[in-house]
C-alpha positions, 0 to 999 in steps of 0.5 A: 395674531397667528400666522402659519406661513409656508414656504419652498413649493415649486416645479420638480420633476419626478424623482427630485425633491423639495423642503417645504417649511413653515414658520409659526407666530404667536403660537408654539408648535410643540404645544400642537398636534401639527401636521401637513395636507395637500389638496389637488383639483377635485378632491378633498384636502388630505392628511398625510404627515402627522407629528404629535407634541411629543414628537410621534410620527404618522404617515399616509401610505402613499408617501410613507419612506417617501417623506418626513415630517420634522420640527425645530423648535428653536426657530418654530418652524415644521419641515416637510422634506420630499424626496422621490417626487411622483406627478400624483404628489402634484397639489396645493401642500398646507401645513396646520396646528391644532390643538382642542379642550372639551371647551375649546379648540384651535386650528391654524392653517398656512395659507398653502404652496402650490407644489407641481411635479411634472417633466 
C-alpha cells in the first residue's frame, strides 16, 4: 500500500524556519512529478513547490528564493526546507506524487502537517 508520510510542521515565528520531510512507501519517487501544496482556512489547496523526475525545479512566486524543494533518493524521502517564514505561509503543508498515462494516472498524497507561523 502507498503511503506518503510527512513530518517537521510546527509553530515558528516570522523569519525562522522549518524542514518539512516526506517519507515514501511502495512507490519511488524519482519515477513521479512530486511536489508540495498548502491549504489555509477558506481557500483552495495550491501548488507551490514543484521537482520533476528529472530533477527540475518549480516555484510559486510567493515562496520563490524562499524555499527549496529537494529529494533523497537513497532514503525516498522529499524536503521542503522553509526559511524567512512569513505568517501568510501559515497552512496545512501536503506533500503529492503523481504520475499518469493516457490510460492511467496515480496521485498520492500525504495526510498533511499543520504549519502555523505567528509570534
Amino acid at each position: 500500500q502507498v503511503q506518503l508520510v510527512e513530518s517537521g510542521g510546527g509553530l515558528v515565528q516570522p523569519g525562522e524556519s522549518l524542514r518539512l520531510s516526506c517519507a515514501a512507501s511502495a512507490i519511488t519517487f524519482s519515477s513521479y512529478r512530486t511536489g508540495w501544496f498548502r491549504q489555509s482556512p477558506g481557500k483552495q489547496r495550491e501548488l507551490f513547490a514543484q521537482l520533476t523526475r528529472d530533477g527540475a525545479t518549480n516555484y510559486a512566486d510567493s515562496v520563490q528564493g524562499r524555499f527549496t524543494i529537494s529529494r533523497d533518493n537513497d532514503k525516498n524521502t522529499m524536503y521542503l526546507q522553509m526559511n524567512s517564514l512569513k505568517p501568510e505561509d501559515t497552512a496545512v503543508y501536503y506533500c503529492n506524487a503523481y504520475s499518469s498515462s493516457w490510460s492511467w494516472v496515480y496521485d498520492y498524497w500525504g495526510q498533511g502537517t499543520q504549519v502555523t507561523v505567528a509570534s
